[in-house]
C-alpha positions, 0 to 999 in steps of 0.5 A: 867814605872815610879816610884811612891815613898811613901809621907812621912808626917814629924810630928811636936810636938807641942799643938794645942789650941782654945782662945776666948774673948768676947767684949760688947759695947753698939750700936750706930747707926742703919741701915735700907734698904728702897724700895720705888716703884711707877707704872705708864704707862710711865717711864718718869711719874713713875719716877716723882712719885717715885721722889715725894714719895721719897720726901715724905718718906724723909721729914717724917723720917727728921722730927724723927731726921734722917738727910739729910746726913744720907740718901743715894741713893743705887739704882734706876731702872724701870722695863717695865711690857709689855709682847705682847707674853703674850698678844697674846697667845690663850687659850688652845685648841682655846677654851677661858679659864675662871679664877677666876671671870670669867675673861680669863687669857690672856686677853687683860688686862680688868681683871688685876689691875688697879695699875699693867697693860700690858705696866706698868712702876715700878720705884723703889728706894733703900736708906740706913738710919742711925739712930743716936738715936737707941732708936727711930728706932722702931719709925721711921721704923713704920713712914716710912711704913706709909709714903708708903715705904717698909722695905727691910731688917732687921734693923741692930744695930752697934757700931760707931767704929767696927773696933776697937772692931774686933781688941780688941776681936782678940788681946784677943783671941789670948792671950787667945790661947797663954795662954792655950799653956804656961799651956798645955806646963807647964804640959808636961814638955814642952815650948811653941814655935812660932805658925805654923797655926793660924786660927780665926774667930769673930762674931758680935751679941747682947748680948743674943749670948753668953748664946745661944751659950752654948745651941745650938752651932751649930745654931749660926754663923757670920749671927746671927741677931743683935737687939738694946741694947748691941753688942757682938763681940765674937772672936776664934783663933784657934793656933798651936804652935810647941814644941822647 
């Protein structure tokens, strides 16, 4: 039979700290999805009046500022509505079946709408929009459902250079945690040497994070909405130093 020794777990001395930083920059820009659909009864017509509806989306929100160039093409599909086994089934039993306004649910169509029938064609557009003037995002959010498109998430507000904020909130937070280590050493007779684990984690949110973070700590994390005004970008490294 084979032998089976016991793992020995080889203790480390050392501090074990969580540094945090809090950077505030006031966002630039906003980003915005947009769906853009149109129905037709061939897909060559219902992308001709998604093109058209496109145009006419476009031509509104240039005319609030948004530039041409701030307007980029995500995804364009269409999607075939025909279902003949639908259309062949029979009602229950052989007997026909009523619905609502007496109407059969397989019938030959007669009682569907008239925008959305069996061999239907949905051509469907997905644009991001930046908006340079935060300000007016409400404005031109408003102008685009008027003009006939959809929104297709959240508006999301962000700095012009994130990545330097990210790195200004680590490299502080890391400093913090260094920091908490040298006075816990202090207090126990100890130094402070290299770190043998360092964990981190930022979020990025707007500037209410902070004050609800205090009271619900567990409600908040890296999917916190983000609204126009002053961004929050919230930094934790979690460090582990040994003792030399």
């Amino acid at each position: 039979m084979p032998s089976y020794g016991l793992r020995t777990q080889i203790q480390v001395e050392g501090v074990t700290v969580t540094g945090e930083a809090v950077r505030r920059i006031t966002s630039e820009n906003a980003e915005l999805l947009i769906e853009v659909t149109s129905t037709a009864s061939s897909t060559a017509q219902a992308l001709r009046d998604n093109q058209a509806k496109t145009a006419q989306v476009t031509q509104a929100v240039t005319q609030l500022g948004v530039q041409q160039a701030d307007i980029q093409a995500i995804s364009l599909k269409v999607q075939n509505l025909y279902s003949p086994m639908m259309q062949a089934l029979p009602g229950y039993g052989g007997m026909p079946q009523i619905g609502q306004a007496g109407l059969s649910p397989f019938g030959t169509g007669s009682g569907l709408q008239p925008e959305v029938q069996f061999g239907s064609y949905i051509a469907s557009n997905t644009l991001r929009l930046i908006v340079r003037e935060v300000a007016r995002v409400g404005e031109i959010a408003d102008m685009i459902v008027r003009a006939g498109a959809t929104l297709a998430g959240p508006l999301r507000f962000r700095a012009a250079d994130e990545a330097t904020a990210r790195k200004a909130a680590l490299e502080a937070a890391a400093k913090d945690a260094r920091m908490k280590a040298e006075t816990l050493a202090t207090a126990s007779g100890k130094k402070v040497g290299d770190p043998i684990a360092i964990a981190e984690d930022i979020v990025v949110s707007n500037g209410m994070y902070g004050a609800a973070r205090a009271m619900m700590p567990l409600s908040f994390g890296a999917g916190a909405p983000d609204f126009v005004g002053e961004l929050e970008y919230y930094a934790r490294v979690s460090a582990s130093f040994r003792f030399p």
